[in-house]
Each structure stands twice: as C-alpha cells, then as structure tokens.
N, C-alpha and C positions, 0 to 999 in steps of 0.2 A: 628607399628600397623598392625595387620591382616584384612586387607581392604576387604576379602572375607569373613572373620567373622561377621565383622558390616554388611557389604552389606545384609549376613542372616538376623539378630536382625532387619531390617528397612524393610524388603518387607512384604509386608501384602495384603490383600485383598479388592478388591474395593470398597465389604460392609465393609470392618472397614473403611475405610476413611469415606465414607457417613455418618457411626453410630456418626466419630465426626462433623461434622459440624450442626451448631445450628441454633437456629431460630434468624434474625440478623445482620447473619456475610454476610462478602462480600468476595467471591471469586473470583477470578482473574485467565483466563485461558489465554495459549499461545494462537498468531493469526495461523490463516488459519492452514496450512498443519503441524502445530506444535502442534496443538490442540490435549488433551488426551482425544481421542474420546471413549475408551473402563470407563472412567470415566463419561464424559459426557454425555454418552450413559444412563447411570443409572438413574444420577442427580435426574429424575423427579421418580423415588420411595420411597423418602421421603419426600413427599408432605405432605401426612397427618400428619408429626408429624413438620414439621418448618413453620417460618413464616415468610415474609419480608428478605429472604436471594436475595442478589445483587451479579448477576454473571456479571462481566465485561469481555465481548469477543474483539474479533475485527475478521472479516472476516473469520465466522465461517464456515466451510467445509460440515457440515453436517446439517439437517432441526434438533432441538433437541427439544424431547417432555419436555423440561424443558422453553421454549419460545412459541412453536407450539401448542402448546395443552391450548384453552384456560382456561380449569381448572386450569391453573395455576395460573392464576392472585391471588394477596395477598402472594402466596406462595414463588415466584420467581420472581425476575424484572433483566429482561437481557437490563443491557445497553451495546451499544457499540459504538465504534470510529469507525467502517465502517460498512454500510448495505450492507446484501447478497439478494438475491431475498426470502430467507425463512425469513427473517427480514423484512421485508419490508409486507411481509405477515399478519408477528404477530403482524405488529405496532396496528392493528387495534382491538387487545383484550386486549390491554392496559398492555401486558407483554414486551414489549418492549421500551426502548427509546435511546434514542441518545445525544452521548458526543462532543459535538463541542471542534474543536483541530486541532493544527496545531501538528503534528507529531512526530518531535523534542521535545515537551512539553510535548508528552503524556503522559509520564509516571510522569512528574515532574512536573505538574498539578494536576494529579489525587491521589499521596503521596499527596501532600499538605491538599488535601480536605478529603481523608480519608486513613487510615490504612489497607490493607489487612490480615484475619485472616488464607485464605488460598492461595497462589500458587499454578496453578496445570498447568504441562508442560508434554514436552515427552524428550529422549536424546538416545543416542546408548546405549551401554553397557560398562561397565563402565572398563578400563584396568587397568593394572597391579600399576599401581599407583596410583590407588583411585579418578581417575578422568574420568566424563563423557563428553560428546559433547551434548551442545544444540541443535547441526545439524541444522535446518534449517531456524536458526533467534535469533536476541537479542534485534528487534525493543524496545520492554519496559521490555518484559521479566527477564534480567538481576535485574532491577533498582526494579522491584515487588519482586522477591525472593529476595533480599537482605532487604527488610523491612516485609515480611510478618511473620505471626508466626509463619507458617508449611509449610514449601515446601516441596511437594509431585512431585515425578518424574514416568511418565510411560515410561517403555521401552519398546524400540523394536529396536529389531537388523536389522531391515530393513532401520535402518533412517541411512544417510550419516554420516560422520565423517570430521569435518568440522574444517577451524583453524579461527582467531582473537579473542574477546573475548568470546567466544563459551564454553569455558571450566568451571567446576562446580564440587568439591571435595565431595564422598560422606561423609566428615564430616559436610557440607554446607546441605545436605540435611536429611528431617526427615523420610517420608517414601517412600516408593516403589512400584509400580506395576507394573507387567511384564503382555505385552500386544504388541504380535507379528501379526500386521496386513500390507496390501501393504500400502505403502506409498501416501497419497492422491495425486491425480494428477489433472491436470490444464489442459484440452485440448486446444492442438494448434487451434486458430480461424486464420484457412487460410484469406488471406486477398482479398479482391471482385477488381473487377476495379474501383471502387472511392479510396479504400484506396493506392492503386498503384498508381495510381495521385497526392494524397496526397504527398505518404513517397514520390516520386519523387521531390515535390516542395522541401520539406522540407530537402532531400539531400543536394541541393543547398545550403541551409544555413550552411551545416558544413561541416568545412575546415579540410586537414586534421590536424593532431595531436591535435586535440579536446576533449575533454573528455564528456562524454555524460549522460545523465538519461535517462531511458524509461522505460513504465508503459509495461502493459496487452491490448488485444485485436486487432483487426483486423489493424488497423493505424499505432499502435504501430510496429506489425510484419512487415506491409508494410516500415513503414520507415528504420527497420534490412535490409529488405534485397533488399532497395534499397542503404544502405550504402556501398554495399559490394563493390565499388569500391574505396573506401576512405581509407587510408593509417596511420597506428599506432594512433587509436583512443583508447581513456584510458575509463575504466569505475567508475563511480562513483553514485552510483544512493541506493534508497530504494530498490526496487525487484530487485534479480538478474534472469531472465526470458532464456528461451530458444533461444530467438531470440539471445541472447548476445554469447550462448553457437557459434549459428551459426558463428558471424561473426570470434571470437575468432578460430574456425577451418579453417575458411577462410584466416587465418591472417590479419584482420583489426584490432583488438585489440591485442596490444600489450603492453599496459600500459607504454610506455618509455618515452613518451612527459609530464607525469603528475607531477606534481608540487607534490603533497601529495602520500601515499605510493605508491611510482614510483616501475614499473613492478608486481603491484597488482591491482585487478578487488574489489573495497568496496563495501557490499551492509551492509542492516540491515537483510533482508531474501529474502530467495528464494523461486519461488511456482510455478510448471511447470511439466514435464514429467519425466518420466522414466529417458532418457535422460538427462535430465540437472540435474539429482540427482547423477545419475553416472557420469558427471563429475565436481562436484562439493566436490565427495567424495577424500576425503585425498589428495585435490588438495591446495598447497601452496600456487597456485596464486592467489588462492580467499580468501577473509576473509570477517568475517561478526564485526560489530560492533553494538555497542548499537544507536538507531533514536538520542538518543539527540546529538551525536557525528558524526554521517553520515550526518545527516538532517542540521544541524547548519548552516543557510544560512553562516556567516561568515568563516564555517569551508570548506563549497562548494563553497564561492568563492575565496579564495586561489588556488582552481584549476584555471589553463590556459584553458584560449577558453571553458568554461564549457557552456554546451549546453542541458538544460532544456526545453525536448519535454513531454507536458500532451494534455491528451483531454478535451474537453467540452462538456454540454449539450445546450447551449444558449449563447450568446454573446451580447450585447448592444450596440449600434452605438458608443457611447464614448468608446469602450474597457472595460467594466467592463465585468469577466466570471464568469457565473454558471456552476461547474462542478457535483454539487453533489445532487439537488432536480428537484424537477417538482413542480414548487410553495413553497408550503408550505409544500410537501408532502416532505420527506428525502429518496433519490435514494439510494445513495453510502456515499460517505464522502471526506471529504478534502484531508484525507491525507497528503501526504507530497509535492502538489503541489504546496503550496505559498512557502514553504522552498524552494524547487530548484528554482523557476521562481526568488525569492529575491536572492539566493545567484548566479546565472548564472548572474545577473544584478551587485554585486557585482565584478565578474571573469573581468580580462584583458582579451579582446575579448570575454567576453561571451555574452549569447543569452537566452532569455528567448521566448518558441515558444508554442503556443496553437493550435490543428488542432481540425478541428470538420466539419462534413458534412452540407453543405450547407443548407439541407433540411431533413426533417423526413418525416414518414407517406406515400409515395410514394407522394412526393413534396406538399403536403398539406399544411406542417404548414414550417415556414421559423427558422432556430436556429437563423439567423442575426437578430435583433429586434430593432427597438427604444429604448423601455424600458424593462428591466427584468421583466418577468410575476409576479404577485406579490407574494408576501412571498418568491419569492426564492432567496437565502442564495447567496452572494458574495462571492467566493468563491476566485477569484486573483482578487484583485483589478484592475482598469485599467492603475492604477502607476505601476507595474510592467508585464505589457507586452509589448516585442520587435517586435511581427510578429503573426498576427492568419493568419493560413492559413485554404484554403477550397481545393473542388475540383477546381473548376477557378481561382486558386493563393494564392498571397501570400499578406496580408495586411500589411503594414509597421507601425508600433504604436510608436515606439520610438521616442521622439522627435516632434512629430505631434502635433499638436491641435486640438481642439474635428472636426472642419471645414475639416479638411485634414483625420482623423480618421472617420468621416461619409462617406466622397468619400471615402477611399479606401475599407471600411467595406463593402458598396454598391457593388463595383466592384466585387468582392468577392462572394458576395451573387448570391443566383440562381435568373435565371433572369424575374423567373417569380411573383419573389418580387421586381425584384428593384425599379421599379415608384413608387410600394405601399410605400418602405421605404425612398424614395424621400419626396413624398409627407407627411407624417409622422412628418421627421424630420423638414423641414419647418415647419410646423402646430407646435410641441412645439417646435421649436427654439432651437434645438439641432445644434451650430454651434458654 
C-alpha cells in the first residue's frame, strides 16, 4: 500500500471536519498538552447551525470560546474529568460540567454510557510505515479512537515521538490536519520554603529502590528534588513531569528495583517543558500506556515499595481528603489519586502519602478540619491513607484509630488552630 498516497486522500481542512459534525454528537478530545488546539480553536463557529453537541475534554490547555463564551450555552456542553481555572470559570454559564471518575475507568465508564461520533487528537508525523505517534499520552485516548466513528488526527512535527502504546496506523485513522504549532508547555512552579519542608518530610518516607508517583506543582517539585539523594528509584505514575526528568539525570531513577516493566519510567502522559519533551523524544526508556492499564490499583501494586505522593485541599480529623473542590464548588478533579494511594497500599512495602499545607489565606483558614466543609467531594477516603504530611510533620494514619488519627492530625496542624480543633473534636466526639 502507498502510505503517502492515503495520507493525501485523508488530510483535509479544519472547516470540512466542522462542516461534519452535527447537532447531537459528542466529541471527544485528547487531554492537556495533546489537545488539537488549531481544531478546537474553531469549534465555537458553528454555533449557529448545531445543537446540543458534547465536547468531552480533560485538562484543557487553552480558555476555548466553545465553553468561554457564554453564548454558547444550548449549542455546546463541555463536560470534563479535570477542571482548569478557564473551567472552573465557565462553570457558572452553565457550559460546563463535570465527570466524577477515578481515572483508570475513565474511559471505560464513559464507552459504557455513550458512543463517540468524533475523536479528535494530535500525533508526529507519520513514517515510513504508515504509523504515527500519539506523543504525549494514551490516558483514554487509545480506548476513544478505537470506538468512535471518525478519528481525526492533527499534526505537528513539533510533538515528541514517543514508544508503548503510542502507536496508531494511518489505516486506523479517517482524516487529517496539518497544524504546526510549539508544543504547549507547563511552567516549572519553583517550590517556596513550606514546600521544602514538606518534600523533606516526605523523603524520609522513601527508601531507596522504591518506585514512586508524582503529580504537578510546587510540593510535588519540592519532593524531586529532595529525593535526589535516594538511590535507583523506578517510576510508575500517571504524569510523567520534569521534576522525574531531573532526578533521572541525577541518577536516582534507574528503573532496576521495579517489579513491572524493569529499566522503564510508565506513565499515561506527559505535560511540562521544553525540556522534558526533548527527552522523552525517541527515548526507550519511557513508555506511555493506556490510564486503565498504568492506573489499575492492582496493576500498581505489583510494584515493590510503590510510593503514591498527591496533594490536598482539606483533610478531616478521621483522615478523609478533599483534593478536588472548595464545597460544592469543583476545583480540579480526582484523577488518578484514589488509584495510586489504593494500589501503593496494595504494593509490599508500599505507601500511600497526602501532603498539603497546613494553612491557606495567609494562616486564616486551617486545611486540618473536624469535618469536611460541606458539599465537598471525598475524594481518598480515610481507608486508604498511610501518612498526611504538613509543614510541622508527618501524621501517621495507618493503622490508627480515629483517637490516635485526631492527635496526630492536630500535631500536624498550624498551631494556631490546634485548641480550636481540640476543642471541636471533643464537642462532636470525634474519637
């Protein structure tokens, strides 16, 4: 077959993909830095002629006048599996809602409930054999082109070239768009002196040859590179982040202790700098797989010593965490934080670890609380946390009783709450 012949016959323009899509259908686009932004960009100019079309994102990169713009309501309903700050914006012109989901399910939740008419992603450019690269994730991606009716691909020769299941034949795909833009980027959030206290406690908890998860943000970065004196740590996690890039040049990640694909770094996707795009390109030792495959608590706790560090927004004296609202309000999303803290609790020597600052608001409001402020979402239950730590320590949860989990939660806490959360817990008999 002449692979560059088809490739002609299938590339079209990003007004004929619009002109197909009807009033109705649900589209489904990749997350974050994956996302076919020179498509999405458009979306919101066929307003006037659809209706009730469902764009399903997740941690979209760009504010799109197809959510943002509240004329769209009726026209467009963007649900998604994680809030960005431009989500969280539109929640309130009723273009927007939110898919409650543990990560690993995402996709195998939301085939169940409905069909996709479109797929719309991005990949390199496609080689000599007729196959392209997903580049920079197959969190659900995969599992949606393989049932939608139209997968549509935008290119651009600036995305990575990536190995696991990443790969994608264009006989697999229907049409094409060529759309040569930089690669979205994730700026590094240097990490302040609380989050430096933090990853310091939290070093302490991992030994080496450990295999590890770590999110995004200032905590996160603080606990990389207070790892950096810990000796062949494997990776296994959803994002694969810059900070991972770091220790791996450090030589701390070496991938030789790990139980599952030994001398490789797993994620689902990547989302970060310049940097960690260039070396993730045409690099062996990473591979991305599909979330219901990476995330599968059981499948993460076959790892050794696996060591599942997230953040929080709130905490609750018994150990139940909010990571993802403010009440009722939807911040972020779950993501694949119950996945790892269940399957690190599943691992021989694993750890399930929550860090969150003590205080917000310049010490105003306390995240340690009696009770969850209401409406907001459970987010890890308190059946699966080993350790929340703050700046003042590290609270020990496994095994404890709610008695033992209130002192050490207190301890923990800034101390200009702790009588109030004393006296609290007493009053309703949290003990």
């Amino acid at each position: 077959m002449d692979y560059k012949e088809l490739y002609k016959r299938k590339l079209v323009s990003v007004e004929e993909i619009l002109s197909k899509i009807n009033s109705g259908d649900e589209i489904v686009s990749a997350m974050a830095a994956s996302e076919p932004q020179g498509i999405l960009s458009k979306l919101h100019t066929i307003k006037d002629r659809v209706e009730n079309v469902t764009v399903v994102v997740c941690l979209p990169m760009k504010n799109y006048d197809f959510f943002m713009d509240p004329s769209m309501k009726g026209h467009f309903l963007t649900e998604s599996w994680f809030y960005t700050a431009g989500l969280r914006e539109a929640h309130k012109y009723g273009t927007v809602s939110f898919i409650p989901n543990h990560l690993h399910l995402a996709s195998t939740k939301r085939l169940h409930y409905r069909k996709p008419r479109f797929f719309l992603g991005t990949a390199t450019p496609m080689d000599k054999h007729g196959y392209f690269s997903l580049s920079l994730g197959v969190t659900y991606e995969k599992d949606i082109l393989e049932n939608a009716d139209y997968v549509v691909l935008e290119i651009n020769e600036n995305l990575p070239r990536t190995y696991g299941d990443t790969q994608i034949h264009i006989t697999e795909v229907d049409f094409i768009v060529e759309n040569n833009y930089p690669v979205p980027e994730l700026s590094i959030v240097e990490p302040n002196e609380k989050d430096k206290i933090i990853g310091g406690y939290i070093s302490e908890l991992v030994e080496d040859g450990s295999t590890i998860q770590l999110g995004i943000g200032g905590i996160p970065n603080a606990v990389a590179q207070a790892l950096m004196n810990k000796k062949d740590l494997g990776i296994h996690t959803e994002m694969f982040t810059d900070g991972m890039v770091d220790l791996f040049e450090a030589g701390v990640i070496t991938n030789r202790k790990k139980t599952l694909w030994k001398g490789k770094s797993i994620a689902t996707f990547a989302l970060g700098t310049k940097k960690l795009y260039d070396f993730i390109d045409d690099n062996m030792g990473v591979e991305f797989h599909r979330g219901r495959v990476v995330n599968d608590p059981y499948v993460i706790g076959q790892n050794y010593k696996m060591v599942s560090i997230n953040t929080a927004l709130q905490v609750d004296l018994t150990g139940q965490v909010c990571s993802e609202s403010l009440g009722i309000r939807q911040f972020s999303g779950t993501g694949g934080q119950a996945d790892t803290a269940i399957g690190a609790q599943i691992s021989k020597g694993g750890k399930s670890i929550i860090a969150l600052y003590s205080s917000v608001k310049n010490d105003t409001i306390s995240t340690i609380v009696p009770t969850l402020t209401e409406g907001a979402a459970v987010t890890l239950s308190r059946n699966d946390v080993d350790y929340i730590v703050t700046e003042y320590g590290i609270a020990e949860m496994r095994g404890r009783s709610i008695r033992d989990r209130v002192r050490n939660l207190i301890n923990i806490a800034h101390p200009k709450f702790r009588d109030e959360l004393r006296e609290k817990a007493k009053e309703l008999m949290i003990w």
